[in-house]
Every structure is written in structure tokens, then in C-alpha cells.
VONU-762958 format. One line per field, with one value per atom (N, C-alpha, C): residue in three letters; residue number from 0; z, x, y; chain. Coordinates in nm, 4 decimals. Example, Ala and Ser with C-alpha at 12.3 -4.5 7.8 and 13.67 -1.06 7.14 Angstrom:
// residues 2
residuo: ALA; ALA; ALA; SER; SER; SER .
num: 0; 0; 0; 1; 1; 1 .
zz: 0.7800; 0.7800; 0.7800; 0.7080; 0.7140; 0.7870 .
xx: 1.3190; 1.2300; 1.3200; 1.2850; 1.3670; 1.2900 .
yy: -0.5690; -0.4500; -0.3300; -0.2250; -0.1060; 0.0030 .
cadena: A; A; A; A; A; A .
// end
This chain:
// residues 141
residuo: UNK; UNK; UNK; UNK; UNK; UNK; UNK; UNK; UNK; UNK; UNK; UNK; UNK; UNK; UNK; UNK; UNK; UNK; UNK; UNK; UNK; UNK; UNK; UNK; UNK; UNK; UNK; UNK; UNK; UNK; UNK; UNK; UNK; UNK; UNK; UNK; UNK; UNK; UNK; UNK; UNK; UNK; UNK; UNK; UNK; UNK; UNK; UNK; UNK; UNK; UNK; UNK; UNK; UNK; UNK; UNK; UNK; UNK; UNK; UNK; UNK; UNK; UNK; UNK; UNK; UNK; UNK; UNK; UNK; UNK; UNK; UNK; UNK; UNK; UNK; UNK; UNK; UNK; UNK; UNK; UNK; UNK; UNK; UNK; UNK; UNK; UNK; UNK; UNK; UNK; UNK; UNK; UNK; UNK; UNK; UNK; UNK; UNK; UNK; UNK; UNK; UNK; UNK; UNK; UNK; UNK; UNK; UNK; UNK; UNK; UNK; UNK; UNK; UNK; UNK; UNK; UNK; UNK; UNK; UNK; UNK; UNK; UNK; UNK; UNK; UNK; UNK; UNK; UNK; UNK; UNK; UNK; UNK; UNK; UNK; UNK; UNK; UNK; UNK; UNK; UNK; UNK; UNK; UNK; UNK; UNK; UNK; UNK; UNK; UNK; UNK; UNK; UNK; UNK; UNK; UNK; UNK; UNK; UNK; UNK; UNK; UNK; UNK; UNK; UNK; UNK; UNK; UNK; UNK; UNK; UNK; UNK; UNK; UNK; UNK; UNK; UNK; UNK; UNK; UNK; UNK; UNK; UNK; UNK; UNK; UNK; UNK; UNK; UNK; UNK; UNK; UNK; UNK; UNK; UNK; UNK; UNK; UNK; UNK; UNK; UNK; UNK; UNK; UNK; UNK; UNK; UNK; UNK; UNK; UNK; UNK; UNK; UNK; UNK; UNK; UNK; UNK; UNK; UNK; UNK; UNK; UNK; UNK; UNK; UNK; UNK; UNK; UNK; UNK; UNK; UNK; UNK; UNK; UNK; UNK; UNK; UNK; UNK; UNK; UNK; UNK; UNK; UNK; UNK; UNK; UNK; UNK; UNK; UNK; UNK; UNK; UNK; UNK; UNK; UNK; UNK; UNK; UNK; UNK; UNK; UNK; UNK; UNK; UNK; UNK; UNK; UNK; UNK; UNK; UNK; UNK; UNK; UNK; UNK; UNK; UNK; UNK; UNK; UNK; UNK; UNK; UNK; UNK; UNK; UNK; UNK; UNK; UNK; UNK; UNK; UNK; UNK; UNK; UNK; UNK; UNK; UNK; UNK; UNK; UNK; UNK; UNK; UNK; UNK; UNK; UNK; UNK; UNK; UNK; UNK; UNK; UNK; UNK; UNK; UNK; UNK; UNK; UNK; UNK; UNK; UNK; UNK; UNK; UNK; UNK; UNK; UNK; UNK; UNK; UNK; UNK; UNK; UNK; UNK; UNK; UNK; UNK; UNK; UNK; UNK; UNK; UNK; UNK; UNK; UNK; UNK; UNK; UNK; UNK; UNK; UNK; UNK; UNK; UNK; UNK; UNK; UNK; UNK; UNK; UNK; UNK; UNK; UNK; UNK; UNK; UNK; UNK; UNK; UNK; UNK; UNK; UNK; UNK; UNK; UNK; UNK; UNK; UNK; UNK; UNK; UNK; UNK; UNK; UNK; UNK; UNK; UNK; UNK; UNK; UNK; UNK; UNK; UNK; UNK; UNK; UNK; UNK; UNK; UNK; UNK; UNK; UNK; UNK; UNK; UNK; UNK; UNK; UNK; UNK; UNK; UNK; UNK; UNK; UNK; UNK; UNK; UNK; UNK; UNK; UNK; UNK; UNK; UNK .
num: 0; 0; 0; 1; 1; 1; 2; 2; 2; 3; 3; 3; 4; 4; 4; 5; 5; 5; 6; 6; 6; 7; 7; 7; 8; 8; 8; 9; 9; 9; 10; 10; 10; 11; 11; 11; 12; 12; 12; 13; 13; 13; 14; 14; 14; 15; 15; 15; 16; 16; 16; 17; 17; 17; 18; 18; 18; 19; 19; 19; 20; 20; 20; 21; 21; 21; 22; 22; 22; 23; 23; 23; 24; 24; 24; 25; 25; 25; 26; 26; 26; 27; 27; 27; 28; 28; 28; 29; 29; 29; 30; 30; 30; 31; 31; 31; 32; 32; 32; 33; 33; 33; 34; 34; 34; 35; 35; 35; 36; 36; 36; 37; 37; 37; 38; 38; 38; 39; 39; 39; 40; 40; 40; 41; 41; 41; 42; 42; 42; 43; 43; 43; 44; 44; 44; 45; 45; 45; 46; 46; 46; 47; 47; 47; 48; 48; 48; 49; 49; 49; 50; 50; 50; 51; 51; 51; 52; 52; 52; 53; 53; 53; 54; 54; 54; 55; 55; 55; 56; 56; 56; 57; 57; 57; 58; 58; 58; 59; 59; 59; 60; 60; 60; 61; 61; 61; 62; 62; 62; 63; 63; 63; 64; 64; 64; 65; 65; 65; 66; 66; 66; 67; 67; 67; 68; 68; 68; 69; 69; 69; 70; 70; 70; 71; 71; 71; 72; 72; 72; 73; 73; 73; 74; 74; 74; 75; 75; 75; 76; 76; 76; 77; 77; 77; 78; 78; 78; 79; 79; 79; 80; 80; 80; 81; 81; 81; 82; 82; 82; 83; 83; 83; 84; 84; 84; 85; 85; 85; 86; 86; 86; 87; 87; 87; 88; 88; 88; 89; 89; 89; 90; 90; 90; 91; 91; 91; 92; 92; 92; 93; 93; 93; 94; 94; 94; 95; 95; 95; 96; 96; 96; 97; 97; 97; 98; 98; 98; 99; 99; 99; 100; 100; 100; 101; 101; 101; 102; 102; 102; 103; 103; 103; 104; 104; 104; 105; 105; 105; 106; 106; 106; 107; 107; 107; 108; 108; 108; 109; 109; 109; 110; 110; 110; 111; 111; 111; 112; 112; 112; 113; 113; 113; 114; 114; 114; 115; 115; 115; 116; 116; 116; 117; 117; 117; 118; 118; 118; 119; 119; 119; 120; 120; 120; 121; 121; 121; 122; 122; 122; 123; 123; 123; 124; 124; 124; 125; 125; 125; 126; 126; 126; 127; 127; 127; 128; 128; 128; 129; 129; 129; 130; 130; 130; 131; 131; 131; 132; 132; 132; 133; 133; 133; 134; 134; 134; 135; 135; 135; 136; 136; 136; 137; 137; 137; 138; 138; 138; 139; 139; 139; 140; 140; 140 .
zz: 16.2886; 16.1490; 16.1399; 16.0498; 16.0594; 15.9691; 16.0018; 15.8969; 15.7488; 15.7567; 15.5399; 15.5319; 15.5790; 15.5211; 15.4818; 15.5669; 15.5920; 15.4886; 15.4062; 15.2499; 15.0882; 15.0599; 14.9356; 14.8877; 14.8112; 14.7142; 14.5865; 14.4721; 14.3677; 14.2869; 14.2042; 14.1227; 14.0773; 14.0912; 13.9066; 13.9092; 13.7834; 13.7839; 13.7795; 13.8126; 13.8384; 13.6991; 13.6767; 13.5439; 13.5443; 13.6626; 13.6919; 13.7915; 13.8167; 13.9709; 13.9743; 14.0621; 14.1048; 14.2432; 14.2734; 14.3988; 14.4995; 14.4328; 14.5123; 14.5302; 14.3939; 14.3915; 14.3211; 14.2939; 14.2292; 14.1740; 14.0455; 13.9691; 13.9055; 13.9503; 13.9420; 13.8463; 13.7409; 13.6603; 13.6771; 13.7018; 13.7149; 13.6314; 13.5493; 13.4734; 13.5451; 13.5272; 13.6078; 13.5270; 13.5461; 13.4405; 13.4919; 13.4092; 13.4515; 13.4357; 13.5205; 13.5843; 13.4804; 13.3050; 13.2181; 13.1889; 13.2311; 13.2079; 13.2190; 13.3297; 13.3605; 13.2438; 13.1897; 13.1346; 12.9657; 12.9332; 12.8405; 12.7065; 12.7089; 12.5672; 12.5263; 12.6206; 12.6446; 12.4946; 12.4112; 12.2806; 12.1611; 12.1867; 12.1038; 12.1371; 12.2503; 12.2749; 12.3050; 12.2518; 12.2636; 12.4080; 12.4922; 12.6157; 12.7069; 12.7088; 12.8049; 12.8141; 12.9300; 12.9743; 13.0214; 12.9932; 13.0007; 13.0532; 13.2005; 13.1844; 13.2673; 13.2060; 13.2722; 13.3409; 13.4819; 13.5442; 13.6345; 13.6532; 13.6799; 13.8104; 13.9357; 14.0793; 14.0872; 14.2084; 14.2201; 14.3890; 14.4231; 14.5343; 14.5917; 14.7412; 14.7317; 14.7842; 14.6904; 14.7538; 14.8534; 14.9425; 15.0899; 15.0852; 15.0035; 15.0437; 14.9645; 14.9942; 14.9594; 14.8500; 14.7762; 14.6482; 14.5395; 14.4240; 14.3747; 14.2170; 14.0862; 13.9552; 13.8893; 13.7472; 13.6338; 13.5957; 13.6321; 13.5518; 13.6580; 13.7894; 13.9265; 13.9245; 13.9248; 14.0018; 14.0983; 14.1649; 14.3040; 14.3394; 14.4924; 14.5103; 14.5473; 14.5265; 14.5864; 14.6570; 14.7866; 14.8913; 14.9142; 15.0046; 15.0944; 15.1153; 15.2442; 15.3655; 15.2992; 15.3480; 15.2675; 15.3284; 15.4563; 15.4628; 15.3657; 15.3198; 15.1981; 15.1024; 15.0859; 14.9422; 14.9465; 15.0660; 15.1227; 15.0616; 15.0986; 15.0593; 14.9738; 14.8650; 14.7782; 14.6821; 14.7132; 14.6454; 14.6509; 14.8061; 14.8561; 14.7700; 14.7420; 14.7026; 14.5532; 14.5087; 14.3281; 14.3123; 14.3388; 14.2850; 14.3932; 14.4758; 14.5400; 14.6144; 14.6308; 14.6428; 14.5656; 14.3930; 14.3279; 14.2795; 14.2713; 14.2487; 14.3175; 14.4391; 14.5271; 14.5146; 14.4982; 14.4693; 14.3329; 14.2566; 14.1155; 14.1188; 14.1868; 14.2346; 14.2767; 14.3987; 14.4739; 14.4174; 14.3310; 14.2375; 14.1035; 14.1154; 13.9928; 14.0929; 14.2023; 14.2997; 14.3240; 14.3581; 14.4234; 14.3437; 14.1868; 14.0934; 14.0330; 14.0068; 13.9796; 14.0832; 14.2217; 14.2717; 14.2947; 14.2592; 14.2672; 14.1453; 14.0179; 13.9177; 13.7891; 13.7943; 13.6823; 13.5939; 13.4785; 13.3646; 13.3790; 13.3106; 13.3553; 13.2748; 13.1767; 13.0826; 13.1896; 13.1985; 13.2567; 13.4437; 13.4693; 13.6073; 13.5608; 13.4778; 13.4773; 13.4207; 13.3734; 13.2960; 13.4483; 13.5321; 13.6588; 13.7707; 13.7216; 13.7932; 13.7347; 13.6022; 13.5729; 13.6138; 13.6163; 13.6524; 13.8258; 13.8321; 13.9908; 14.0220; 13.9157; 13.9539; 13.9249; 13.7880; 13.7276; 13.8611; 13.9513; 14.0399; 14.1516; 14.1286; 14.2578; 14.2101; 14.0797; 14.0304; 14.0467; 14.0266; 14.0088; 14.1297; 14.2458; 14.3553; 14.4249; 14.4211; 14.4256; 14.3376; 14.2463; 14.1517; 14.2704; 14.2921; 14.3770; 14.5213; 14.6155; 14.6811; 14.7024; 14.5384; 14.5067; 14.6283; 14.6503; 14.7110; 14.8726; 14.9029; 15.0809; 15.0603; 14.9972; 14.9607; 14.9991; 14.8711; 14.8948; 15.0237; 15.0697; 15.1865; 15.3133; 15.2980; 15.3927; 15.3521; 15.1911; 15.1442; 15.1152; 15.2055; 15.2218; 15.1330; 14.9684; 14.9115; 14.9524; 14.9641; 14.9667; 14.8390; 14.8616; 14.7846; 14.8183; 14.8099; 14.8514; 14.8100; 14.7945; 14.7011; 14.7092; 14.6624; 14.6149; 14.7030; 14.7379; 14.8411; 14.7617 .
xx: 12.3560; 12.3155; 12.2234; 12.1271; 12.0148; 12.0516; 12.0388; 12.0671; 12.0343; 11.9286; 11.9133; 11.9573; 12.0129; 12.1079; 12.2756; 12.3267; 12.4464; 12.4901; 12.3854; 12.3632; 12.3978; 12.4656; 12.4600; 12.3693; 12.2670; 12.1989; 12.1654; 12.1983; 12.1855; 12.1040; 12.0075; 11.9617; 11.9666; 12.0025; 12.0851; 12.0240; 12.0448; 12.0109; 12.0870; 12.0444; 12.1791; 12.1540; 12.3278; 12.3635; 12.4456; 12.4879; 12.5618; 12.5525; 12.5105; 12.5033; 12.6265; 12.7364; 12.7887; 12.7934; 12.8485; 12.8330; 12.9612; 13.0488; 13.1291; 13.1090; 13.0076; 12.9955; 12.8647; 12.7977; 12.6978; 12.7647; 12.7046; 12.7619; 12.6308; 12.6238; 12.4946; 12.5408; 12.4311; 12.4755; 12.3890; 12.4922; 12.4318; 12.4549; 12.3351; 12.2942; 12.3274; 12.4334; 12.4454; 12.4175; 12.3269; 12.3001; 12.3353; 12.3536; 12.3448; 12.2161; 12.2761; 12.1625; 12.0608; 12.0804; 12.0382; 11.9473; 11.9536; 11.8231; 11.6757; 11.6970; 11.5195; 11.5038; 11.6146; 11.6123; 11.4873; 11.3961; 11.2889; 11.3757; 11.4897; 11.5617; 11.6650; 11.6851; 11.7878; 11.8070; 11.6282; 11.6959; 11.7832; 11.7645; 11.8527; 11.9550; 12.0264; 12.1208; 12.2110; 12.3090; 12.4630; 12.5303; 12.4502; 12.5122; 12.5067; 12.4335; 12.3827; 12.4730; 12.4982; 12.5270; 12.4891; 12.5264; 12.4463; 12.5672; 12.6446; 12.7816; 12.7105; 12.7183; 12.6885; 12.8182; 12.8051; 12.9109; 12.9008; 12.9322; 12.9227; 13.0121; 12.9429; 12.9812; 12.9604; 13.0399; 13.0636; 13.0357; 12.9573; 12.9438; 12.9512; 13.0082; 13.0439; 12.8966; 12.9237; 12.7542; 12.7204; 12.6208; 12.5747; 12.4651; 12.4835; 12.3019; 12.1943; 12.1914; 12.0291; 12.0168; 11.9368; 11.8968; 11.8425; 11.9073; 11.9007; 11.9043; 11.8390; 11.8377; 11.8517; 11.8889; 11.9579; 11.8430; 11.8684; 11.7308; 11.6454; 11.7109; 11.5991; 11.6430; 11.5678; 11.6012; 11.6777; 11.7580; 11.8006; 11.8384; 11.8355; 11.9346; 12.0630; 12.1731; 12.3494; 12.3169; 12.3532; 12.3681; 12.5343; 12.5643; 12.7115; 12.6852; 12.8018; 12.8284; 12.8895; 12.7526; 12.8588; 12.9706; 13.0461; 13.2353; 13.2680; 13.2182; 13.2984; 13.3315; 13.2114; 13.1766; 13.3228; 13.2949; 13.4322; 13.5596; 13.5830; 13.7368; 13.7503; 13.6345; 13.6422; 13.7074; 13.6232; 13.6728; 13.7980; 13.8725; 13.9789; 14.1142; 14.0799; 14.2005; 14.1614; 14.0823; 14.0235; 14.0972; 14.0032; 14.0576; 14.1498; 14.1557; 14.2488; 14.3860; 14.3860; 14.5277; 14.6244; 14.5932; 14.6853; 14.6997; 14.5566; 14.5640; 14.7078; 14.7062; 14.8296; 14.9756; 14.9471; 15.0860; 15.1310; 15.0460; 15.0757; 15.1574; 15.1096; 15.1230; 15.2458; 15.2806; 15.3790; 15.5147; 15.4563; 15.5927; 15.6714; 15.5381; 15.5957; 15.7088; 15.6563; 15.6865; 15.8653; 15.8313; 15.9621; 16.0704; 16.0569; 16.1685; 16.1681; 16.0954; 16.1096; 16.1955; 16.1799; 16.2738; 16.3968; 16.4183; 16.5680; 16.6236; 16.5575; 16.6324; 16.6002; 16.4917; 16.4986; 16.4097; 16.3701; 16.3188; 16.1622; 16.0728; 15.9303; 15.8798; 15.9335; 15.8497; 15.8881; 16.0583; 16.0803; 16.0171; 15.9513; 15.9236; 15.7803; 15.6602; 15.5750; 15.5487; 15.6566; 15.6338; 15.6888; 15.7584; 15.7742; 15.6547; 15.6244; 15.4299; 15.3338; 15.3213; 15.2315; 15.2945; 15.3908; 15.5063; 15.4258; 15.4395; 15.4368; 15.2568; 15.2361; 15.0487; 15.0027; 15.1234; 15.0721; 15.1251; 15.1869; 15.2442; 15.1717; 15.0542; 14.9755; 14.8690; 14.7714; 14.7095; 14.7400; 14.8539; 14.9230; 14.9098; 14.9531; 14.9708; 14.7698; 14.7063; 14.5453; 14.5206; 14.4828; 14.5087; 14.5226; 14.6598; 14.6834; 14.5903; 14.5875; 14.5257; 14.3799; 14.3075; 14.1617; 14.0767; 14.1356; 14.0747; 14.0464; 14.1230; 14.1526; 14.0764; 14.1000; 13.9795; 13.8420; 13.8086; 13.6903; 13.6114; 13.7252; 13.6265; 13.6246; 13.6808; 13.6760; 13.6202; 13.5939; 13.4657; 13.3575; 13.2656; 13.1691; 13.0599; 13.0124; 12.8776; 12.7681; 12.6239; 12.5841; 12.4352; 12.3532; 12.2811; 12.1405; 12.0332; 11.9178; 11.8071; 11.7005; 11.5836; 11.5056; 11.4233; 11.3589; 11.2338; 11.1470; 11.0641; 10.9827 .
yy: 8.5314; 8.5155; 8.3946; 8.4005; 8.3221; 8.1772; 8.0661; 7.9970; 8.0141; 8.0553; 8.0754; 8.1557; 8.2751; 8.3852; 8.3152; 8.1748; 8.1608; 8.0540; 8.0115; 7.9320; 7.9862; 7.9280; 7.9608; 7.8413; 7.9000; 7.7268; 7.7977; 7.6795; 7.6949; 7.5315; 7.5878; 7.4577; 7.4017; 7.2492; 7.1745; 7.1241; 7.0340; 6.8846; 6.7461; 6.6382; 6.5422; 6.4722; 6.4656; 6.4058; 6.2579; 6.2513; 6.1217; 6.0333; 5.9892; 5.9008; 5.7369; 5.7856; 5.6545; 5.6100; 5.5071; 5.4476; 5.5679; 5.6590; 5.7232; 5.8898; 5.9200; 6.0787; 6.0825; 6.1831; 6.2273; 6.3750; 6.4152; 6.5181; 6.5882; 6.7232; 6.8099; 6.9426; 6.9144; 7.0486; 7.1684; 7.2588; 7.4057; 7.4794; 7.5514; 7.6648; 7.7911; 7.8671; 8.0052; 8.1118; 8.2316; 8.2723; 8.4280; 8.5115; 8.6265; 8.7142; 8.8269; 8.9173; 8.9731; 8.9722; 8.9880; 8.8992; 8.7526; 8.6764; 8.7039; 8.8111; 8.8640; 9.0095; 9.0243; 9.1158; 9.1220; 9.1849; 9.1682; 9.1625; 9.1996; 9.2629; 9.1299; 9.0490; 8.9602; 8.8778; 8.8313; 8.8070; 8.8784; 9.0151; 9.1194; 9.1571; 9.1106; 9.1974; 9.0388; 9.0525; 8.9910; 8.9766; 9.0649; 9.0597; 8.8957; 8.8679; 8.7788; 8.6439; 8.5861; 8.4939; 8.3894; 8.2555; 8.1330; 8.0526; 8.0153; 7.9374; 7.7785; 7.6645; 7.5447; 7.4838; 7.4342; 7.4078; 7.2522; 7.1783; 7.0850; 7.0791; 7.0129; 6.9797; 6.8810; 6.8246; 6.6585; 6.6541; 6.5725; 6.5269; 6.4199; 6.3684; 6.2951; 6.1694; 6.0487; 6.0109; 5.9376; 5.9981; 6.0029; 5.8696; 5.8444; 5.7690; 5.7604; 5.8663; 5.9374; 5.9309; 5.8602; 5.8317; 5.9014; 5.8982; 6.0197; 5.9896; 6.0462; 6.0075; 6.0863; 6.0098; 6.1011; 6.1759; 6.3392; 6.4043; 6.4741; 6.4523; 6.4929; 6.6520; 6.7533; 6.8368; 6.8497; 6.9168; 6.9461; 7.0301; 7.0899; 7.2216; 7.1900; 7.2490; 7.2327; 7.3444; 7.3219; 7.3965; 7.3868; 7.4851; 7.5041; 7.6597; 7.6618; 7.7493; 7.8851; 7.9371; 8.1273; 8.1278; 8.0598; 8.0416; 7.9564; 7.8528; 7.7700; 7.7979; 7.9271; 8.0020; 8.1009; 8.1234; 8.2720; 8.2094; 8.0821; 8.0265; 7.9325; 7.9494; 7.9068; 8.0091; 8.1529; 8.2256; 8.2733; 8.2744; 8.2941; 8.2043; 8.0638; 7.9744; 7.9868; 8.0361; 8.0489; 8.1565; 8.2928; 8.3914; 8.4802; 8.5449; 8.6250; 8.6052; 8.4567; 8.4132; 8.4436; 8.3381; 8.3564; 8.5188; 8.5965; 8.7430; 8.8058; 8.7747; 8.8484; 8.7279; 8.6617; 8.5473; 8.6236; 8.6540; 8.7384; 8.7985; 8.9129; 9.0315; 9.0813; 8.9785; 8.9935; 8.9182; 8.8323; 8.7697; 8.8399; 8.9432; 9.0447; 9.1502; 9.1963; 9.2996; 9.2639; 9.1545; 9.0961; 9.1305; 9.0294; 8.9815; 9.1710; 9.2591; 9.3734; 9.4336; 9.4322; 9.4830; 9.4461; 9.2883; 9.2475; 9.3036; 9.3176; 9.3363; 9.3249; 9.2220; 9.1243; 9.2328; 9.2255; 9.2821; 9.2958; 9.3716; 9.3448; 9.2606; 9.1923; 9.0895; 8.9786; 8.9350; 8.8108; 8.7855; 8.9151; 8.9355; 8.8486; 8.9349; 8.8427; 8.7220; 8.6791; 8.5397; 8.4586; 8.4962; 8.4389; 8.4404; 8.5559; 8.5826; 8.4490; 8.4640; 8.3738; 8.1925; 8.1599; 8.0505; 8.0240; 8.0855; 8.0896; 8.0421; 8.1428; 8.0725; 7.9518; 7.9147; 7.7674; 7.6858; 7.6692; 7.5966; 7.5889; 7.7177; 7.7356; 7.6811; 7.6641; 7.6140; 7.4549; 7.4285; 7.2403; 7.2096; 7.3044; 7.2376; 7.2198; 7.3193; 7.3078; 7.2009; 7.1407; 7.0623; 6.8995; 6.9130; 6.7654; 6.7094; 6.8492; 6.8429; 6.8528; 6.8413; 6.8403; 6.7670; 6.6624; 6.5523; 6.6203; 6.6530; 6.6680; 6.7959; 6.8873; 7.0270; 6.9718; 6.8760; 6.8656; 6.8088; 6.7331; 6.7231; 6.8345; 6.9274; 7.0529; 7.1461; 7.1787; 7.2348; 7.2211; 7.1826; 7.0367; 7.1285; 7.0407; 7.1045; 7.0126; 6.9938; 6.8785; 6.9349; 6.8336; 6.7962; 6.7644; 6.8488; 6.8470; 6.8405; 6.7356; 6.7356; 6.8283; 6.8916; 7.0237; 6.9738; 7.0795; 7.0291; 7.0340 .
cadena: A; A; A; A; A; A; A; A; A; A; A; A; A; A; A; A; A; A; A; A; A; A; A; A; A; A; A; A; A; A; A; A; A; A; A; A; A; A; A; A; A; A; A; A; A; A; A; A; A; A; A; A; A; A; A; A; A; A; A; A; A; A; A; A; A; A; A; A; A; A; A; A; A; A; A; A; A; A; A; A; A; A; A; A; A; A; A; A; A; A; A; A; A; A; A; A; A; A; A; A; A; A; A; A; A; A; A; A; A; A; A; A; A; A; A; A; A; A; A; A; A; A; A; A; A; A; A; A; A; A; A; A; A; A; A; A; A; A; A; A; A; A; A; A; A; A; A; A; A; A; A; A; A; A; A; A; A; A; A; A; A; A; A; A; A; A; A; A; A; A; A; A; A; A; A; A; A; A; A; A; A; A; A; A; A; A; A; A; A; A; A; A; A; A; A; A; A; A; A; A; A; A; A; A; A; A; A; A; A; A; A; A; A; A; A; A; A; A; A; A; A; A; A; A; A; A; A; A; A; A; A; A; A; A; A; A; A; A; A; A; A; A; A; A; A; A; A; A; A; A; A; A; A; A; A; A; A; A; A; A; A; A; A; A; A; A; A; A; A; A; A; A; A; A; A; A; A; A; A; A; A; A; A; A; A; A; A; A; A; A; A; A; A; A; A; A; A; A; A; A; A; A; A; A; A; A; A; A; A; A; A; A; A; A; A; A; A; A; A; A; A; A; A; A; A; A; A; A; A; A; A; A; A; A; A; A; A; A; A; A; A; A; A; A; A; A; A; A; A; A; A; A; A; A; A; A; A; A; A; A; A; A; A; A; A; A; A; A; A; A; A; A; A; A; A; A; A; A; A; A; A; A; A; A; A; A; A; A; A; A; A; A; A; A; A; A; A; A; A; A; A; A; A; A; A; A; A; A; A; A; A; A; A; A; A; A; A; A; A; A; A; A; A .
// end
């Protein structure tokens, strides 16, 4: 696999600069943006998201362009500990308490229980994540 295939990069701009992180906001837009109709129609999506990096050096200002790059694997288990973990932790916590016995309301209120704990526990370990889901930060050529 070629290196620019093995990238995810996306464009922000930097909104914060400290001596420990830099924080880049990204405009994600949906596939409707190129769309000609996009002022008439209700559909469209506009979500701004903000990433934190940790800061390297490289000098950088409020207002610069930049690209956020990271590893289509980071991207993989990003999505992995976001969405399809707790999807099947769900899942399987409904599965379980249904087959011991328990009721199907009190099964998924133990489903959703179970995710907030998986959410809390991701949550603590933010820190040690981030540095194994390495994003970085690249001036626009």
C-alpha cells in the first residue's frame, strides 16, 4: 500500500496554540456540499469538530490553515473503540441478562449501564489513547 493511500487528512484551522497541545478545527461536511440544490434543501450537513495535538515544535498560529493527518489503522481503531465495541458490548449485555432471565426493559437499561462504563472507562484512559493514536499536524504546501 502506497503511503498516500494509508492517510487519512483532513483541513482545519488552528484555534489554540499552547506550550503542551495545539487544537485544530475541522469543518466536516457532507457529501451534499457539492450538491447545486444544497441551499433549498434541509438536508445538508455542516458538523465542526475540534482535535488536540500534542505540541511538537513546529510553529504554528491562531488562524493558519493546516492539514490533520493520521494512519488509516488509527482511523480503523478509532472507529473500533468509538463505535463497534460498545455496539457489541450492547449487544451482548442485552443477550446475556435476556437469557438469564431478566426482563427486556431491565436487560437494556443494563445494556446502556454497561456502555456508560465503557464510555467512563475510555474517558480515563484519554491520555495513554492519545498517545497510541498518533494525529499530527501539517502545514499546507
Amino acid at each position: 500500500m502506497s503511503q498516500l493511500s494509508s492517510r487519512i487528512e483532513h483541513e482545519g484551522v488552528i484555534e489554540e496554540v499552547t506550550p503542551s497541545s495545539i487544537c485544530v478545527s475541522i469543518v466536516s461536511t457532507s457529501a451534499c456540499e457539492t450538491c447545486h440544490a444544497k441551499g433549498s434543501c434541509a438536508m445538508s450537513e455542516r458538523t465542526e469538530k475540534k482535535v488536540y495535538t500534542p505540541n511538537t515544535g513546529v510553529e504554528f498560529i491562531v488562524g493558519e490553515h493546516v492539514k490533520v493527518v493520521m494512519s488509516s489503522k488509527t482511523g480503523f481503531q478509532s472507529v473500533l473503540l468509538a463505535y463497534i465495541f460498545p455496539l457489541i458490548l450492547l449487544l451482548s449485555t442485552i443477550y446475556i441478562f435476556l437469557s438469564v432471565g431478566f426482563s427486556e426493559g431491565l436487560s437494556a437499561i443494563l445494556g446502556l449501564l454497561a456502555m456508560g462504563l465503557y464510555y467512563t472507562l475510555l474517558y480515563l484512559i484519554r491520555r495513554t489513547l492519545a498517545q497510541k493514536l498518533e494525529v499530527r499536524i501539517e502545514k499546507l504546501a
